[in-house]
C-alpha positions as CSV (number, residue, x, y, z in Angstrom):
1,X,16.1,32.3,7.3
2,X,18.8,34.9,6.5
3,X,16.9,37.0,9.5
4,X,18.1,34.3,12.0
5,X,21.6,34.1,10.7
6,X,21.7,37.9,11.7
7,X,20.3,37.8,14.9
8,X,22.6,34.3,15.3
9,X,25.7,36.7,14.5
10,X,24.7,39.1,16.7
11,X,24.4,36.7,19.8
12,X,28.6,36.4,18.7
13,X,29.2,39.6,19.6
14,X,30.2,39.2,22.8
15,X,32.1,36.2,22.8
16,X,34.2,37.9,20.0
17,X,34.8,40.7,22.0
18,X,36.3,38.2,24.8
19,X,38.3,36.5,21.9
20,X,40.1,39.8,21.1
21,X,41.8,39.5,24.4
22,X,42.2,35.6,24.8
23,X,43.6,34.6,21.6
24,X,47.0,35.3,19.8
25,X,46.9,38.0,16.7
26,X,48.6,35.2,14.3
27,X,47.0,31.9,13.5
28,X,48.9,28.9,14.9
29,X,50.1,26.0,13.0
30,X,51.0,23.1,14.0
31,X,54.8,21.7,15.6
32,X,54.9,19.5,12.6
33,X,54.1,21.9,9.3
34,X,50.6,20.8,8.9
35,X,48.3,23.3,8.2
36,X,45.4,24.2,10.4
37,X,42.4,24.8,8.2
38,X,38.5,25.6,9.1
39,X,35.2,24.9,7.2
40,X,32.4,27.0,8.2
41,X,30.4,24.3,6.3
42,X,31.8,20.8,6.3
43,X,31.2,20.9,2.9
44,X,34.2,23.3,2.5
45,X,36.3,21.2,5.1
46,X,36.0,18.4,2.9
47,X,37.3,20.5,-0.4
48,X,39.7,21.4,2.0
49,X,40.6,17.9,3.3
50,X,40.3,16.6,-0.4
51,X,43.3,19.3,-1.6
52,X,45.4,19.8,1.5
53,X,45.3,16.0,2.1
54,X,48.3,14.9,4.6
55,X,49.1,18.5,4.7
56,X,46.6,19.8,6.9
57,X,43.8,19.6,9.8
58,X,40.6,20.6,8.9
59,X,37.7,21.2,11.3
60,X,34.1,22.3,10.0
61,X,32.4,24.4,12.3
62,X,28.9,23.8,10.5
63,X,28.4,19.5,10.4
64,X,25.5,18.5,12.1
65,X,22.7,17.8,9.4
66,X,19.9,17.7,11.5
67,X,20.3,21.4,12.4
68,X,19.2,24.6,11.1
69,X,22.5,26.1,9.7
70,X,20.8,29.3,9.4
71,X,20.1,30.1,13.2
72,X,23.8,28.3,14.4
73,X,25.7,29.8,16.8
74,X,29.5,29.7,17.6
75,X,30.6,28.5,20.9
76,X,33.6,29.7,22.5
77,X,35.6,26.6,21.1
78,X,34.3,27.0,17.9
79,X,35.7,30.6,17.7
80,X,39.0,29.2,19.2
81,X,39.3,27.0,16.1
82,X,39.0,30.0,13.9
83,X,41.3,31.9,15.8
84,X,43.7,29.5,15.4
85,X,43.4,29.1,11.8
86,X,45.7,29.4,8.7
87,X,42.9,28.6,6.3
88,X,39.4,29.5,6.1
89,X,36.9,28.8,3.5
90,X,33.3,30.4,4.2
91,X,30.4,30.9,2.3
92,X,29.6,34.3,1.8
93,X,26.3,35.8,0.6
94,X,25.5,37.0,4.2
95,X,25.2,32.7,4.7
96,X,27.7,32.8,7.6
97,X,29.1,35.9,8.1
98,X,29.2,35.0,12.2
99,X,32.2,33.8,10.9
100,X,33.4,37.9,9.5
101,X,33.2,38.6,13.8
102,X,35.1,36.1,14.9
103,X,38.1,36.4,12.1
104,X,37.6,40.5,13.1
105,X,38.8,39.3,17.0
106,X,41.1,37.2,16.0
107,X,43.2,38.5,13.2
108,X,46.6,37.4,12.2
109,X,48.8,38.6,9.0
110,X,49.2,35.4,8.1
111,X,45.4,33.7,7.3
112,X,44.2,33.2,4.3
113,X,40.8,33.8,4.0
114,X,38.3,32.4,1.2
115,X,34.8,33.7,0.9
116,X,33.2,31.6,-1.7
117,X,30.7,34.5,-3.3
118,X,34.0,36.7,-3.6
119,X,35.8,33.3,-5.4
120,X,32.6,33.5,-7.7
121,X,32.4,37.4,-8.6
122,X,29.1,37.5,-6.8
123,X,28.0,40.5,-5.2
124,X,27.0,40.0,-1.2
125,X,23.3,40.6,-2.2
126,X,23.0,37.3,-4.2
127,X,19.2,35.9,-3.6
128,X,20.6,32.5,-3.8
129,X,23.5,31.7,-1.1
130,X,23.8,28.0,-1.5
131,X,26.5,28.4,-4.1
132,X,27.9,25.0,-3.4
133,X,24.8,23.1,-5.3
134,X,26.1,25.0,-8.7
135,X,28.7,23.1,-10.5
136,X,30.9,25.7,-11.7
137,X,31.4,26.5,-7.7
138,X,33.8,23.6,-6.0
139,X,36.5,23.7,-9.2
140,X,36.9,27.4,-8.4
141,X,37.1,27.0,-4.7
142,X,39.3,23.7,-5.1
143,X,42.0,26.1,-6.6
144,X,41.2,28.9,-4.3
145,X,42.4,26.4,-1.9
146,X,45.7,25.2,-3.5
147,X,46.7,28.6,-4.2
148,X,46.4,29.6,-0.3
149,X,47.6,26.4,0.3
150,X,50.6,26.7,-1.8
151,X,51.4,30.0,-0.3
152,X,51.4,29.1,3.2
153,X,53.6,25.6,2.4
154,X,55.3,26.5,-0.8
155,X,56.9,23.0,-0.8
156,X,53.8,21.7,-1.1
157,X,52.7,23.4,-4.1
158,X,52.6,20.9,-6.8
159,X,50.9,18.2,-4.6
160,X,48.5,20.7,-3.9
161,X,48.0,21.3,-7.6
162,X,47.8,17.4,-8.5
163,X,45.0,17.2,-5.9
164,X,43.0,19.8,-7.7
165,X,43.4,18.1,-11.2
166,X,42.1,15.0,-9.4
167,X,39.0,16.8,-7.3
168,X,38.5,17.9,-10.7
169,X,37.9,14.3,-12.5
170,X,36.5,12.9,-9.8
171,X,33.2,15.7,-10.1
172,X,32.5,14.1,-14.0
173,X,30.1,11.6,-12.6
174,X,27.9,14.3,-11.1
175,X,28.4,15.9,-14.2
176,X,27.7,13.2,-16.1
177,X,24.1,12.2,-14.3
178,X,23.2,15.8,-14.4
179,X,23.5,15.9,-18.7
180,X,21.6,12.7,-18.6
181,X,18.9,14.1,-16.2
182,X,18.7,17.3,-18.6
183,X,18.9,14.8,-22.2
184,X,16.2,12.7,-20.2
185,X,13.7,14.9,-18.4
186,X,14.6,18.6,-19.0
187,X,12.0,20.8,-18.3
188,X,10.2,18.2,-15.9
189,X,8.0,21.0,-13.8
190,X,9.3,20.7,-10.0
191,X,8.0,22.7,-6.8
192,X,10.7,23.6,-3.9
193,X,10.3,25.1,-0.4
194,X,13.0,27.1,-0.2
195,X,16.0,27.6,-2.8
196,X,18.8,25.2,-1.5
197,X,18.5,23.2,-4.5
198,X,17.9,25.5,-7.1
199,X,21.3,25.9,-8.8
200,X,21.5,22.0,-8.9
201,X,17.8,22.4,-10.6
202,X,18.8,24.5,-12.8
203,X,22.0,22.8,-14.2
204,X,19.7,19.6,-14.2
205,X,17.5,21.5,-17.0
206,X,14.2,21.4,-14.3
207,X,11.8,23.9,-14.5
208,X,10.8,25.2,-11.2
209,X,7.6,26.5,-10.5
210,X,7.7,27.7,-7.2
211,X,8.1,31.7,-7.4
212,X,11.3,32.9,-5.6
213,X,9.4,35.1,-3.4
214,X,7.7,32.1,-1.5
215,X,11.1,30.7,-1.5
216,X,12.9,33.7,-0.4
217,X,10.3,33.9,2.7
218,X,10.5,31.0,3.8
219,X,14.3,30.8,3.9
220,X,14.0,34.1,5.8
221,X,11.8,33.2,8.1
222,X,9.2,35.5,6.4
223,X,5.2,34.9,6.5
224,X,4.7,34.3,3.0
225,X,1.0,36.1,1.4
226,X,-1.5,33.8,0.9
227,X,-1.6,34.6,-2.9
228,X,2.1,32.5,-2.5
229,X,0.6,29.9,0.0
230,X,-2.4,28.8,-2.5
231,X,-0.1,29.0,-6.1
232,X,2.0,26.1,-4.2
233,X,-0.8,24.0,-2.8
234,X,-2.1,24.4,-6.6
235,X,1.1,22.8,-8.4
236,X,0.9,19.8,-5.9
237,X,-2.7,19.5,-5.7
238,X,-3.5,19.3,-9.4
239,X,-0.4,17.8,-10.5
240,X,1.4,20.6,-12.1
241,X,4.7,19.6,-10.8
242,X,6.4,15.9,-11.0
243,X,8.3,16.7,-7.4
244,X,8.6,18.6,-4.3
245,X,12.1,19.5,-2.8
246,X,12.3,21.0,1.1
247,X,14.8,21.7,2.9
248,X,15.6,18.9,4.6
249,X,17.1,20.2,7.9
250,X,14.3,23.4,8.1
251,X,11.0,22.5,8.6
252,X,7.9,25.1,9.6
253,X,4.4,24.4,9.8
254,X,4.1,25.9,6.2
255,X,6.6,23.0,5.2
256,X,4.9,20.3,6.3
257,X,1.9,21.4,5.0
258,X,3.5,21.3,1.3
259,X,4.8,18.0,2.3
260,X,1.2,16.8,3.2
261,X,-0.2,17.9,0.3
262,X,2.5,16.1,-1.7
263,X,1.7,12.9,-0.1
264,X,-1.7,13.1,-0.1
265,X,-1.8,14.0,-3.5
266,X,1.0,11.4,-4.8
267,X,3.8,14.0,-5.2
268,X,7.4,12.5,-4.6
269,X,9.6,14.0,-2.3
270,X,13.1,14.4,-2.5
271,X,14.9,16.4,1.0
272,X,17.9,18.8,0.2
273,X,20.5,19.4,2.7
274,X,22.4,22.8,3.7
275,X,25.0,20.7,5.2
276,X,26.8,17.9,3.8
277,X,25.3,14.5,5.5
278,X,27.6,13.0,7.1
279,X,29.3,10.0,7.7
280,X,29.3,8.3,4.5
281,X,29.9,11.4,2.0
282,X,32.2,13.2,0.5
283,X,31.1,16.0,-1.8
284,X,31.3,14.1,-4.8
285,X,29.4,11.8,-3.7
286,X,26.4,14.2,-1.7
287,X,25.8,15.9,-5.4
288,X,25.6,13.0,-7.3
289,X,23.0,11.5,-4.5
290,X,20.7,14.3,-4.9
291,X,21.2,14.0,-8.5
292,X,19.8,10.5,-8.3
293,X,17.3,11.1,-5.6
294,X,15.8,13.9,-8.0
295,X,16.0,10.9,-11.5
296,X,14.3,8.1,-9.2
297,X,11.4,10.8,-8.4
298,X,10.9,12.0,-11.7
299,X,11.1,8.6,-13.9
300,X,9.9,6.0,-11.0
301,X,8.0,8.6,-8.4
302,X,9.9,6.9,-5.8
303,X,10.4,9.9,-2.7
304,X,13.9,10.2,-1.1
305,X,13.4,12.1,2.3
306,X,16.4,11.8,3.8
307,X,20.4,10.2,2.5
């Protein structure tokens, strides 16, 4: 679904082009000191919210879980709330680079800017852009975040850097079920529709069976071949995997056709999100319910559609 997050950022285009005009060159703060921050996945805000605490205002521009993050489009207000930014945190990965047209209209000296894939050392191109499901990724971006943080509010720095230590201890019982899921159950065979999950997967010691090109097509919006189409409905129809994991926001025809087959055939199911569900979550607390979605599928076939 990368094709419709270009065609999405091309529908910005001209609303950028009236934001070069309508809004200030240098992000605004706030009377009081607090620092105006964006998400462009709420996911990131929270980080954000969890590090800058009393210190800043944090907006996500991405939030709604029951949309397709990959064909969103920035409203006029959204792009306001970038342009006024100190602090952005973005994905990366061509994931939301609407976001690279707006900050191009808008640009002040004084933002600080944090692509995510750059934070990692990942090249633009990486197959995979839901870099938040890997555990190595929030730490990094947590003191991404209290380093721009610190700059912009030096004052602030060491309760910025106390935050981290505690965003940091506060990720061990995600951790923690994700060693016992890999002691437990790794290499449990597993079938995905597209590859949200897969670096959670992968740290979780599951082997998954679906090929990445049937993956990558239908993330991209691509007709998968029929070669693809049959290997899948083969792992769930004759048992070869213990679970199937969608996309829970993105759903095709092809989707729920896997979905069918997995409850038809007695396949649990366990929904993904893009976007962090909301209310009721924080981060910490969205990983280690997937975590735990994923253990009562595997050791009790129980499904978990949605959180």
């Amino acid at each position: 679904m990368q094709v419709r997050r270009i065609l999405a950022a091309m529908a910005l285009t001209a609303t950028a082009g009236l934001l070069a005009t309508a809004c200030s060159a240098n992000p605004a703060g706030t009377s009081s000191g607090v620092i105006v921050a964006v998400g462009a996945e709420n996911q990131y805000a929270n980080v954000i919210s969890q590090i800058g605490g009393r210190y800043v205002r944090v907006t996500a521009v991405e939030s709604n879980p029951n949309t397709d993050p990959h064909a969103f489009e920035a409203s006029p207000s959204v792009a306001s709330q970038v342009a006024a930014a100190q602090l952005i945190v973005q994905n990366g990965a061509g994931y939301d680079s609407y976001m690279n047209k707006i900050e191009s209209a808008s640009s002040g000296s004084g933002r600080k800017v944090i692509v995510v894939q750059q934070v990692l050392g990942l090249p633009g191109t990486v197959p995979n852009p839901h870099l938040w499901y890997s555990p190595g990724t929030m730490p990094k971006v947590a003191a991404a975040i209290a380093a721009s943080l610190s700059k912009l509010s030096p004052a602030h720095a060491a309760y910025f850097r106390a935050n981290v230590a505690t965003f940091d201890t506060s990720l061990q019982p995600w951790l923690t079920a994700l060693a016992q899921f890999r002691a437990a159950y790794g290499g449990t065979p597993v079938a995905v529709t597209e590859p949200v999950g897969d670096y959670l997967l992968q740290a979780a010691g599951a082997d998954i069976m679906t090929p990445f090109g049937l993956q990558a097509d239908i993330m991209n919006g691509v007709d998968p071949s029929p070669q693809y189409v049959s290997l899948q409905d083969s792992l769930l129809a004759q048992h070869k995997v213990k679970v199937l994991l969608y996309n829970q926001q993105v759903t095709d025809t092809l989707t729920a056709s896997f979905l069918a087959l997995a409850h038809h055939y007695g396949i649990p199911v366990v929904g993904v999100y893009e976007t962090m569900p909301t209310p009721g979550y924080d981060y910490q607390s969205w990983m280690l319910a997937e975590v735990s979605a994923l253990r009562k599928a595997v050791a009790s076939k129980v499904s978990t559609e949605k959180l």
